[in-house]
C-alpha positions as CSV (number, residue, x, y, z in Angstrom):
1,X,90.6,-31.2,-114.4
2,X,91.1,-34.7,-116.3
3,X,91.0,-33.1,-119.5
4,X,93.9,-30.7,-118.5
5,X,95.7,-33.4,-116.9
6,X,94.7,-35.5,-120.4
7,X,96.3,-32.8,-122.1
8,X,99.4,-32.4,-120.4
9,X,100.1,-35.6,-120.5
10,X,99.9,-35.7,-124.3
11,X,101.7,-32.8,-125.3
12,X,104.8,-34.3,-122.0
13,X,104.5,-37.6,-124.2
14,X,105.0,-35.6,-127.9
15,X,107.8,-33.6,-126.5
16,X,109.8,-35.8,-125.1
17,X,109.1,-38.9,-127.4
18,X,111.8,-38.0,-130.1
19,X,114.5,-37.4,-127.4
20,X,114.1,-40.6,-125.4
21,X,114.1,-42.7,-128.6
22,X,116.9,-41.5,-129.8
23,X,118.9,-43.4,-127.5
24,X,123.0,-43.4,-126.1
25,X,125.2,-41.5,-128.2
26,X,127.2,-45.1,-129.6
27,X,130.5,-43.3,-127.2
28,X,129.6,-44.6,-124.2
29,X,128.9,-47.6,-124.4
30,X,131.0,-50.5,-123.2
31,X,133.6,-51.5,-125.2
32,X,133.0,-55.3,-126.9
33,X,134.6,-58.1,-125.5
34,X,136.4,-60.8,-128.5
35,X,135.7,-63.8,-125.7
36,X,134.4,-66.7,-127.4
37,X,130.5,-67.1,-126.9
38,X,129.5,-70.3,-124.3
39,X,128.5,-73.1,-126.1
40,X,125.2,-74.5,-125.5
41,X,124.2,-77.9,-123.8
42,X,124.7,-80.7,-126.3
43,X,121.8,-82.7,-124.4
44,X,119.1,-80.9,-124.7
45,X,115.8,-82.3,-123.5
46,X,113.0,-81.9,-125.1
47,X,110.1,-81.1,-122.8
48,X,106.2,-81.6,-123.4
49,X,104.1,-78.6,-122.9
50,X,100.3,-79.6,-121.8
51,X,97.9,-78.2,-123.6
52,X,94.9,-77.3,-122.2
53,X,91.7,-78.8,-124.3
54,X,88.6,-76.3,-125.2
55,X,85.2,-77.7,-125.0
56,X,83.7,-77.1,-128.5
57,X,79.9,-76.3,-128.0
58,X,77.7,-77.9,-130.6
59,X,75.0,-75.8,-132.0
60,X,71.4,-77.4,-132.0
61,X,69.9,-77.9,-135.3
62,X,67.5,-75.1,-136.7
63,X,65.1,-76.2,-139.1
64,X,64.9,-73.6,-142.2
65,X,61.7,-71.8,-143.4
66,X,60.2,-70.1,-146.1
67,X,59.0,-66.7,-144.5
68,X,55.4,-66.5,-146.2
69,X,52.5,-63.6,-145.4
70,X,49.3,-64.8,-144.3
71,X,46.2,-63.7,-145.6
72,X,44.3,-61.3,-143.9
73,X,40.5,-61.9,-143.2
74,X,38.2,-59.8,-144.3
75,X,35.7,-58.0,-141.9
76,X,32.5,-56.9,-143.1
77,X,32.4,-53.1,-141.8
């Protein structure tokens, strides 16, 4: 049943895709007003924005070494 709904739901989304993004034809919308646009404050005040400080973890030193095989002993069989 989800894989039917699953693909409904796909072949809904690839049908009507192209028609919803084409949009309003450009006739109906409103015409444009020529009113001047309102100016903005001439104060403006600058406001600080906290920011929030991450802990940076430290990473304990590791010691490097030189990977080696030991020799086996031999056992007398």
């Amino acid at each position: 049943m989800l894989r039917t709904f699953a693909a409904a739901a796909v072949a809904v989304s690839l049908i009507a895709g192209p028609v919803l993004a084409q949009g309003t034809p450009a006739g109906t919308s409103a015409p444009m007003t020529t009113s001047q646009p309102a100016k903005a404050d001439a104060k403006k005040t600058a406001t600080v924005k906290h920011v929030k400080k991450h802990h940076v973890s430290k990473t304990h030193a590791v010691k490097v070494v030189k990977h080696v095989k030991h020799p086996t002993e031999k056992t007398r069989g």
